[in-house]
C-alpha positions as CSV (number, residue, x, y, z in Angstrom):
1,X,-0.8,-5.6,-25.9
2,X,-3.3,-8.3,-26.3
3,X,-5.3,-10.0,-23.0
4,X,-3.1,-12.7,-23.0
5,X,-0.1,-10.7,-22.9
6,X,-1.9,-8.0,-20.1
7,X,-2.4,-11.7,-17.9
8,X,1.0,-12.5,-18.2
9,X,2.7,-9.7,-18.0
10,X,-0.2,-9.0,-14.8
11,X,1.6,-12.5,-13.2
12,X,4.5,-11.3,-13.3
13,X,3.9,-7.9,-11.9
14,X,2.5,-9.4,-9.1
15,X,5.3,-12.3,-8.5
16,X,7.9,-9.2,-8.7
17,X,6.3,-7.1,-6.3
18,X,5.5,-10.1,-3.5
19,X,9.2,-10.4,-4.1
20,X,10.5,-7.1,-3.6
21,X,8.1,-6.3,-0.7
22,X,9.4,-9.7,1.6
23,X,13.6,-8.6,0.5
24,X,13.3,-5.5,1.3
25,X,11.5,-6.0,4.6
26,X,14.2,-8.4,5.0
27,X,16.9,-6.2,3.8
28,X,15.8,-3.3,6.5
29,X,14.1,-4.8,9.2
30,X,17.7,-6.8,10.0
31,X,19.0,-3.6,9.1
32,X,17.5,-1.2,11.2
33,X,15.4,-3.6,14.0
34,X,18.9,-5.9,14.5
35,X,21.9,-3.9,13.5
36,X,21.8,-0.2,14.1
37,X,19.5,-1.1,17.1
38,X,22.7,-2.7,18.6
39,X,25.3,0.3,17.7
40,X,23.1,3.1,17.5
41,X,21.2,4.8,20.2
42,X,17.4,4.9,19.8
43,X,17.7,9.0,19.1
44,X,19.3,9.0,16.1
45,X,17.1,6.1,14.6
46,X,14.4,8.6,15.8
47,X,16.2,11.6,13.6
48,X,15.9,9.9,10.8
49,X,12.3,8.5,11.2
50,X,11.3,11.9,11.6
51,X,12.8,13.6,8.7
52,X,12.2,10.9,6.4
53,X,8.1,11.6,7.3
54,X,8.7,15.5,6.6
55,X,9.3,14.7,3.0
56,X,7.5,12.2,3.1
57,X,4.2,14.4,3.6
58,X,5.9,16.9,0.8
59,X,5.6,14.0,-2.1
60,X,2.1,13.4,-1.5
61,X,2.0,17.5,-3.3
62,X,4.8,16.8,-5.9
63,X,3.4,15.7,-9.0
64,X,-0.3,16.7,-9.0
65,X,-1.0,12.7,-10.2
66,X,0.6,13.4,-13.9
67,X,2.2,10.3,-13.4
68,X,-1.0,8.1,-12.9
69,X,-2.3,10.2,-15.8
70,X,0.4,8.8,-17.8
71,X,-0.1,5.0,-16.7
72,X,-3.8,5.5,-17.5
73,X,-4.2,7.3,-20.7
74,X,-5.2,5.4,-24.0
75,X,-1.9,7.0,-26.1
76,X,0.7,8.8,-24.8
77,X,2.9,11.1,-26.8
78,X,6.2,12.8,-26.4
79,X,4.7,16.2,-25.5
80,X,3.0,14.4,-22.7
81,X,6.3,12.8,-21.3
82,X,8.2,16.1,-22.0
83,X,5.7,17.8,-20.1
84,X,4.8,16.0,-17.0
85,X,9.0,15.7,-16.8
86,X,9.0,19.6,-16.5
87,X,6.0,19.5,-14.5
88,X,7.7,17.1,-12.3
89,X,10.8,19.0,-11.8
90,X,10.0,22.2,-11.1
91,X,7.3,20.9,-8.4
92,X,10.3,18.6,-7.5
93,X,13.0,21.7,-7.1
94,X,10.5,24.0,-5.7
95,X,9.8,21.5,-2.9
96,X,13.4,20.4,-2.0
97,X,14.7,23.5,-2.1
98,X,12.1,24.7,0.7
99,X,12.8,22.2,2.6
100,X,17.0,22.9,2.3
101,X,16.6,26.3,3.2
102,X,13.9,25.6,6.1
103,X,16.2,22.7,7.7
104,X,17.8,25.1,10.4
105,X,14.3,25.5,11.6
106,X,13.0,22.6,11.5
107,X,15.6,21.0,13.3
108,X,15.8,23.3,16.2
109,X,11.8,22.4,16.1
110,X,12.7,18.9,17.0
111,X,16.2,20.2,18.4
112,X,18.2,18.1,16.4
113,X,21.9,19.3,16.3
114,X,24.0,20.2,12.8
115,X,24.1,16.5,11.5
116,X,20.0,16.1,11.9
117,X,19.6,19.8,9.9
118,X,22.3,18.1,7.6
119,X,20.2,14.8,7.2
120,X,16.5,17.0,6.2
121,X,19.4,18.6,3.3
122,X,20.4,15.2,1.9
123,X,16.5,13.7,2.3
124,X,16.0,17.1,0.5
125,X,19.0,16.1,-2.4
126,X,17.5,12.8,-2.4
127,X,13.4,14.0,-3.2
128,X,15.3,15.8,-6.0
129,X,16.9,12.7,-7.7
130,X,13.8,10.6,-6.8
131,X,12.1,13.1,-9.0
132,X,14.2,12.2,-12.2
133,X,13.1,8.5,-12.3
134,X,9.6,9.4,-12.7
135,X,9.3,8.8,-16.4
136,X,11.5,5.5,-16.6
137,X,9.2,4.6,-14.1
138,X,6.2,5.4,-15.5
139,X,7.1,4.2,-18.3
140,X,7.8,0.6,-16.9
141,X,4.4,0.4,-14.9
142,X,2.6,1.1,-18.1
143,X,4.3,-1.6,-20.1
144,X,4.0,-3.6,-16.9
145,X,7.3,-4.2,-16.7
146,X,7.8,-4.0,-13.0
147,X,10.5,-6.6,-12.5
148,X,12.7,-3.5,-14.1
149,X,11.3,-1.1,-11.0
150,X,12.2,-4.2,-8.6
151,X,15.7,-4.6,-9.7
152,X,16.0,-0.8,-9.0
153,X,14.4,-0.8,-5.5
154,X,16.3,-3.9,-4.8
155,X,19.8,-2.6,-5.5
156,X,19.2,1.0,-4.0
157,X,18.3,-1.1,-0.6
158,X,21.2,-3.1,-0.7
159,X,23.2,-0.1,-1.4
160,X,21.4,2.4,1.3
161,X,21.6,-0.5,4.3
162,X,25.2,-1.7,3.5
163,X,26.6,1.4,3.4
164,X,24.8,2.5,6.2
165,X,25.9,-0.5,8.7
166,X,29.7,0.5,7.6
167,X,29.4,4.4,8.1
168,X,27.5,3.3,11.7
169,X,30.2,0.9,12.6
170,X,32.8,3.7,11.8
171,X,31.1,5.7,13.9
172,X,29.8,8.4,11.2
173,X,26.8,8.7,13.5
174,X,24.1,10.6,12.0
175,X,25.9,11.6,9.1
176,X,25.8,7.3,8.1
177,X,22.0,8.1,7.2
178,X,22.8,11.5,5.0
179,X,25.8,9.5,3.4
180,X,23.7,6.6,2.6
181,X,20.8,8.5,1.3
182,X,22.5,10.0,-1.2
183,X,24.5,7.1,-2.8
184,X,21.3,4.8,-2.3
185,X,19.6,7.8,-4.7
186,X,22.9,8.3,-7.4
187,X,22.4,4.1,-7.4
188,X,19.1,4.1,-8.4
189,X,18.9,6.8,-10.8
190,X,21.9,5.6,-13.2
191,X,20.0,1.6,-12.5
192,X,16.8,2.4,-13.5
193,X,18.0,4.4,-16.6
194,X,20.2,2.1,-17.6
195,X,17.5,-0.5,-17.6
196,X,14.9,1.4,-19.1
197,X,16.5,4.4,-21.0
198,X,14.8,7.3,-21.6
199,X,16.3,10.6,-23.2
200,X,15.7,13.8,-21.1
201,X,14.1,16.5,-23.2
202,X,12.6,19.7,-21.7
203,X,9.5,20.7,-23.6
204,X,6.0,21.6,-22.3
205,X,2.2,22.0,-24.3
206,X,-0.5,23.5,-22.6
207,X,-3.2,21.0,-24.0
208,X,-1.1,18.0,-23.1
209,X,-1.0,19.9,-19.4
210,X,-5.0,20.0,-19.7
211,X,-5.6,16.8,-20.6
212,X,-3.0,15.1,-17.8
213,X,-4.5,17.8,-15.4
214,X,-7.8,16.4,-16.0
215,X,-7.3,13.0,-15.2
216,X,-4.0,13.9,-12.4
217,X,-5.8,16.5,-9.8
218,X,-8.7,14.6,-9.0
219,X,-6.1,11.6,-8.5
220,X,-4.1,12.6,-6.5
221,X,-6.2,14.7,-4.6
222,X,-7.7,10.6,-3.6
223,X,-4.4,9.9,-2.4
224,X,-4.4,13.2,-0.5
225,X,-7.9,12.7,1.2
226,X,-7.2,9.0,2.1
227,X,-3.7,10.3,3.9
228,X,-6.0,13.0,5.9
229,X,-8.8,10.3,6.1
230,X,-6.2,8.0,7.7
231,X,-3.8,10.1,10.0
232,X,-5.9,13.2,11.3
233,X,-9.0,10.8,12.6
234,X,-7.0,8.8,15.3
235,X,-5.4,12.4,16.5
236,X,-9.0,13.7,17.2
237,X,-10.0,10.4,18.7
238,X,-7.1,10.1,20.2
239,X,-7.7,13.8,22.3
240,X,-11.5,11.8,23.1
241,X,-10.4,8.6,24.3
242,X,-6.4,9.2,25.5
243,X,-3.3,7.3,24.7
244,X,-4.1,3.8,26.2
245,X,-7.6,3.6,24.3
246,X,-6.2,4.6,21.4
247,X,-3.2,1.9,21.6
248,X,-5.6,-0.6,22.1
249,X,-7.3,0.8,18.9
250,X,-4.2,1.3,17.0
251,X,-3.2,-2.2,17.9
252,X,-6.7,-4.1,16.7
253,X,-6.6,-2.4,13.3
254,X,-2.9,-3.1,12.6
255,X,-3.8,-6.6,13.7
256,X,-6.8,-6.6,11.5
257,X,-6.1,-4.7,8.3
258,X,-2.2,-6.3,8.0
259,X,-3.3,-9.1,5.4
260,X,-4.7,-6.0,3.2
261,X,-1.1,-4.8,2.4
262,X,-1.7,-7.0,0.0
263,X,-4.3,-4.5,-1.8
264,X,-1.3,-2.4,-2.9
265,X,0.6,-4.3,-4.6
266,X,-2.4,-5.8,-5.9
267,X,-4.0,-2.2,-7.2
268,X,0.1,-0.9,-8.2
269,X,-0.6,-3.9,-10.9
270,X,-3.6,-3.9,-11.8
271,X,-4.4,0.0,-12.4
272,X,-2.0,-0.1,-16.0
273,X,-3.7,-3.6,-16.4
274,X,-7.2,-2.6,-16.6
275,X,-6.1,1.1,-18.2
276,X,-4.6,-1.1,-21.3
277,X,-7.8,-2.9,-21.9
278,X,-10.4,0.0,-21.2
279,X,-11.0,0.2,-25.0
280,X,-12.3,-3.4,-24.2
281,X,-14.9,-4.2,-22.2
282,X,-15.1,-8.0,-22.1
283,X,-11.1,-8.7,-21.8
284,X,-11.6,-5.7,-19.0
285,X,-14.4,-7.5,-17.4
286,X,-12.1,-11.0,-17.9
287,X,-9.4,-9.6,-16.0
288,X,-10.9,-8.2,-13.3
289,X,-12.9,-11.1,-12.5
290,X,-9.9,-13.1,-12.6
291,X,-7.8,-10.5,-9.9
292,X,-10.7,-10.4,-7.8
293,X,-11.2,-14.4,-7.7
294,X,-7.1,-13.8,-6.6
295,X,-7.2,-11.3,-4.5
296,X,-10.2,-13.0,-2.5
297,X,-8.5,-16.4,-2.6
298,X,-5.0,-15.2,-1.1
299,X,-6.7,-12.7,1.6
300,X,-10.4,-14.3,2.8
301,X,-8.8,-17.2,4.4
302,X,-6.5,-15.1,6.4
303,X,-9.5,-12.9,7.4
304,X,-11.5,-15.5,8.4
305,X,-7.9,-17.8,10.3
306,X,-7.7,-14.9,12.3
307,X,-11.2,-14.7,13.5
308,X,-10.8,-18.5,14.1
309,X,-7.6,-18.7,15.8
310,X,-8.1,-14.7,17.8
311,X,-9.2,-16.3,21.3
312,X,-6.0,-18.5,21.2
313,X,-3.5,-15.6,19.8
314,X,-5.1,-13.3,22.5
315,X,-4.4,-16.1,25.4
316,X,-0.9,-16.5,24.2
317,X,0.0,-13.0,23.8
318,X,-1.7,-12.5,27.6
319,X,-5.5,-12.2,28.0
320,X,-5.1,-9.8,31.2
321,X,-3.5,-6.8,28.5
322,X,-5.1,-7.8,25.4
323,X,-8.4,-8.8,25.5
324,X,-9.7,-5.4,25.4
325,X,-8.7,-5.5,22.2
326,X,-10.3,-8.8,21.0
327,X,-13.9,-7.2,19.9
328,X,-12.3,-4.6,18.6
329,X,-10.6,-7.1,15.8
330,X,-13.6,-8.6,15.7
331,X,-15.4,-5.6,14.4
332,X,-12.6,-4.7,12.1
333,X,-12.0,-7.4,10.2
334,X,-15.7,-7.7,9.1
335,X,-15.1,-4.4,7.7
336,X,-12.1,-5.5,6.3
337,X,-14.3,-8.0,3.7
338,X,-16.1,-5.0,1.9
339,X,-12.6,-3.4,1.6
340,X,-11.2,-6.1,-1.0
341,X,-13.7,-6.2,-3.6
342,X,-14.5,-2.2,-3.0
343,X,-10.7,-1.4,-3.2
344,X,-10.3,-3.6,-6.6
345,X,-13.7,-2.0,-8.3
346,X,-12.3,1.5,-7.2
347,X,-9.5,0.5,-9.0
348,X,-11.3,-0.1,-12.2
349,X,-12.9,3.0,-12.2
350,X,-10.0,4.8,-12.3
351,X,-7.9,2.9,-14.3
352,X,-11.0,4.0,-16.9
353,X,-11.4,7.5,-16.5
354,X,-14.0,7.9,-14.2
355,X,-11.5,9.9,-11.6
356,X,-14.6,12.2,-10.6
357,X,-16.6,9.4,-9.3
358,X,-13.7,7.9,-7.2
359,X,-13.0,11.5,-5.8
360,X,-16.6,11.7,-5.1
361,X,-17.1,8.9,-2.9
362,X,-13.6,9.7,-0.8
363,X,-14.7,13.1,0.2
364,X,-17.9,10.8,1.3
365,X,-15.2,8.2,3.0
366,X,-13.4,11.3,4.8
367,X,-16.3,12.9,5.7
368,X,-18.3,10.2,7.1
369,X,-14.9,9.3,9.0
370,X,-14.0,12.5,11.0
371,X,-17.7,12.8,11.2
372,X,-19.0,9.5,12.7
373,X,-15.2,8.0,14.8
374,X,-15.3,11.2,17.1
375,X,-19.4,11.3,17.6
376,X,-19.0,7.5,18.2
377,X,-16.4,7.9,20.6
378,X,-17.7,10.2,23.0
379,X,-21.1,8.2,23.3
380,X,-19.2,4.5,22.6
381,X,-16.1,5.1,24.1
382,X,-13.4,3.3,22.0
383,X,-15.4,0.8,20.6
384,X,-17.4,3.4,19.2
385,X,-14.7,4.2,17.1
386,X,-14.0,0.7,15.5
387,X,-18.2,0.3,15.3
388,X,-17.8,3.7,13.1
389,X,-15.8,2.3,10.5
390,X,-17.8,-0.8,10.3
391,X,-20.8,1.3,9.5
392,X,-18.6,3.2,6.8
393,X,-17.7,-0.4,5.3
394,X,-20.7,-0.8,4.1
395,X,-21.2,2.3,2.3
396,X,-18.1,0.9,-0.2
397,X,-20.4,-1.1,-2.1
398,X,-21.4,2.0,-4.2
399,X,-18.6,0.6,-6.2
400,X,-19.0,-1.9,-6.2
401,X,-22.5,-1.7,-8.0
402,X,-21.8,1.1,-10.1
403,X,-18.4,-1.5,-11.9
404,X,-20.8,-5.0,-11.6
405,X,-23.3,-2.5,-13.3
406,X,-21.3,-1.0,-16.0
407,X,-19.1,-4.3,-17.3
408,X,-21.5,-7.1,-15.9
409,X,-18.8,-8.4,-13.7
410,X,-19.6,-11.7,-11.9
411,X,-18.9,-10.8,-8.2
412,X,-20.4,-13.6,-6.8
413,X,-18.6,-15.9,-9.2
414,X,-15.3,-14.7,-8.5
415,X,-15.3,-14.3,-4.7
416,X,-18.3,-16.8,-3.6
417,X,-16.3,-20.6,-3.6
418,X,-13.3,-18.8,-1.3
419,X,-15.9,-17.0,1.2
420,X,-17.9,-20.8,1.5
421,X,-14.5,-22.5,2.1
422,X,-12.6,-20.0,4.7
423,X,-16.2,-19.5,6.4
424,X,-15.9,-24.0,7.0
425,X,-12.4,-23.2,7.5
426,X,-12.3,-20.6,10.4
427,X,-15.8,-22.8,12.2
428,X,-13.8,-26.3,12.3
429,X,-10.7,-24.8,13.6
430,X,-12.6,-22.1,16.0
431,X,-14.8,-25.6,17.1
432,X,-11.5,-27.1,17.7
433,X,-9.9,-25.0,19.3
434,X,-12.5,-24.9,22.4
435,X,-11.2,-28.7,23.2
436,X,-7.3,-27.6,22.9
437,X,-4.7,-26.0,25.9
438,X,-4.1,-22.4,24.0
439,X,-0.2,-22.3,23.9
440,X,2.1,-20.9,21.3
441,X,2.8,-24.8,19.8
442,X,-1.5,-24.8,19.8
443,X,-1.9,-21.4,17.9
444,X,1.0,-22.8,15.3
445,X,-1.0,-25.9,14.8
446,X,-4.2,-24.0,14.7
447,X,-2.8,-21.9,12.1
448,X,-1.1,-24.8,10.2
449,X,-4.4,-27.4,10.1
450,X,-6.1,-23.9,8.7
451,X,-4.2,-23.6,6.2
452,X,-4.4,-27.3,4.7
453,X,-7.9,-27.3,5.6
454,X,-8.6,-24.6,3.3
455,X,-6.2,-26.0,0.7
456,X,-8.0,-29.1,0.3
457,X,-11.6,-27.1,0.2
458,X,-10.7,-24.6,-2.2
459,X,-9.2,-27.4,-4.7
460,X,-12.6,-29.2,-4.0
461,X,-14.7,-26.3,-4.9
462,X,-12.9,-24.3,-7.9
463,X,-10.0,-26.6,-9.0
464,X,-10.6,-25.5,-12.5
465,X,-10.1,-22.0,-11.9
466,X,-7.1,-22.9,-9.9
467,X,-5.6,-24.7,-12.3
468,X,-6.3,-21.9,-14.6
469,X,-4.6,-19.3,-12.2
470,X,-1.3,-21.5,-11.6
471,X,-1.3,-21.8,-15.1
472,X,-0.7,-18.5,-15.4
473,X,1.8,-18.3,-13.1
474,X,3.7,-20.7,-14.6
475,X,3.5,-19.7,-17.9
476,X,4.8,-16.0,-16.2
């Protein structure tokens, strides 16, 4: 594919994904938050929440990252598809059937009764069948075809949450959630090979297994790190500081790091972007530049509307419980602006080939986190904790300097004009806001006059590469 194809088809990727990730939150959050929450009682929905995170910790070990070795590789050939799918598969049936056979225990662990032991089974069943879309799938990303994978995701929701909401009303009970699981799985699996087929052949080569190895261990082992990084520092904070501390923790980074969902649908895009053009160094360095200016003009101006508009949102919600929390956000979300660029260069550096650097500097990342959140604690108390990660932060321009470095990308240039006009952005409508009642109607209106504020500054400072940007989505 040429650049001009790689933007387009990068438009589009993007456009799908933004679009699958508001239906489907749709889709289940009126399914599960609205629906079931009426009919079902609160300790099934809790069944299925934790057995769904038991395999869920499995798939993180289920394919040893063959698949992103796939997506990033130059040339693929069929001894490299034939052996990742065997890979796959025996990791795959290795994995459900230890959970199948260790459901009886596991469910009298969390004393679930025969339909909850049932439920791990079908999740089980269900890890299985996920396992045999991997190479459509694959396949799709690297093509950049994802409107393909969003058709897929799209029907196996509809599929899982309508079925579900009959079996519930029909009182199937627990059994709804095995039921659906299953067909929501069969769905998907004869969708996405119908839309992108791909024969099934068994075959395996030891030098395509060192090659995908290579690039897939230290890969996944990122993805592995960042879920220990993540989830085993708030439980030893958590034994420092107690539960309420660590709400009000919890609570300020959800607050804060929400706009940066963005980043993965962002990064699911652009990683078989920049792998198709790594043979390329100025359409690479062209590309990036251009997700970065993106990226920064989508998510700054949140960061920066909710440091604005915070004093208000924390009034509203009620000061008395919540303003313990306010500094807290504070200090987040300046870490949060070394996160974007960082997350996107991190990105590049995998996407070509230089997998040992990235796993480098998250065993750095881990480390410095379960090293520095529970020293901070005990002498900071909780805001020790958030003042941790800000210090952290700011070791994530290693990559950025070592990407500017090697493919002379223009950082300032791409995220300087957004940064100047959510920084006169978030002061005239903090300013304002000093002179204003804080309600709910004031926070909306705060929130609105942001956004048009911005609008008009961002079209005053880099209209020409907004022009340049909508005409890509248009043309997309």
């Amino acid at each position: 594919m040429d650049t001009k194809t790689i933007q387009k088809k990068l438009t589009r990727g993007f456009l799908s994904l933004t679009l699958r990730k508001t239906l489907l939150d749709i889709i289940n959050f009126a399914t599960i938050y609205v629906v079931l929450a009426s009919i079902l009682p609160f300790s099934l929905l809790g069944i299925f929440v934790i057995a769904s995170g038991i395999l869920s910790f499995f798939s993180y070990f289920s394919d040893f990252g063959l698949a992103g070795a796939i997506i990033q590789k130059k040339e693929i050939t069929e001894h490299d598809l034939n052996t990742t799918f065997l890979i796959q598969e025996v990791i795959a049936l290795l994995i459900s059937m230890s959970v199948w056979f260790m459901a009886p225990f596991i469910a009298k662990y969390y004393g679930f009764d025969d339909g909850g032991m049932w439920l791990i089974r079908s999740l089980s069943v269900g890890f299985f069948l996920t396992s045999l879309k991997v190479i459509p799938s694959v396949l799709l990303e690297r093509e950049l075809k994802f409107e393909k994978i969003v058709w897929t995701d799209i029907i196996e929701a509809v599929v899982f949450n309508s079925l579900l909401i009959y079996l519930s009303f029909n009182n199937y009970g627990i059994w709804s959630f095995s039921w659906a699981v299953i067909a929501q799985r069969v769905s998907g699996l004869i969708v996405l090979y119908m839309l992108a087929p791909w024969r099934v052949r068994i075959g395996y080569s030891t030098q395509s297994a060192k090659e995908l190895f290579r690039f897939g261990v230290p890969f996944q082992l990122n993805s592995i790190l960042a879920l220990l990084k993540d989830r085993l520092t708030p439980l030893i904070t958590a034994f420092i500081l107690g539960s309420e501390k660590t709400g009000y923790l919890s609570w300020a980074q959800g607050i804060a790091n929400r706009p940066l969902e963005v980043m993965s649908i962002v990064i699911r895009v652009t990683f078989p972007a920049f792998s198709r053009l790594q043979h390329d160094k100025d359409a690479l360095k062209n590309i990036v530049e251009k997700a970065l200016f993106l990226t920064v003009v989508l998510l700054y101006p949140i960061l920066f509307g909710i440091l604005a508009v915070l004093p208000v949102f924390i009034e509203v919600m009620g000061k008395q419980k919540f303003e313990p929390t306010m500094h807290l956000i504070y200090i987040f979300i300046i870490a949060s602006f070394w996160a974007i660029p960082s997350t996107t260069f991190t990105n590049v550096l995998n996407a070509v080939g230089k997998i040992k650097i990235t796993l480098v500097l998250m065993v750095m990342w881990t480390l410095l986190t379960w090293i520095l959140a529970p020293i901070f604690a005990i002498y900071f108390d909780y805001t020790g904790v958030a003042i941790a990660y800000l210090i952290i932060s700011f070791t994530s321009i290693i990559p950025i300097v070592l990407v500017k470095n090697m493919f002379n990308i223009d950082l300032f240039g791409s995220i300087l004009k957004p940064l100047i006009a959510s920084f006169i952005m978030a002061v005239l409508v903090f300013t304002l806001s000093l002179f204003l009642t804080r309600n709910l109607l004031v926070l909306i209106s705060l929130v609105i006059l942001g956004g048009l504020i911005y609008t008009g500054l961002i079209i005053l400072f880099a209209k020409e590469k907004l022009i340049e940007t909508f005409r890509s989505f248009k043309n997309a």
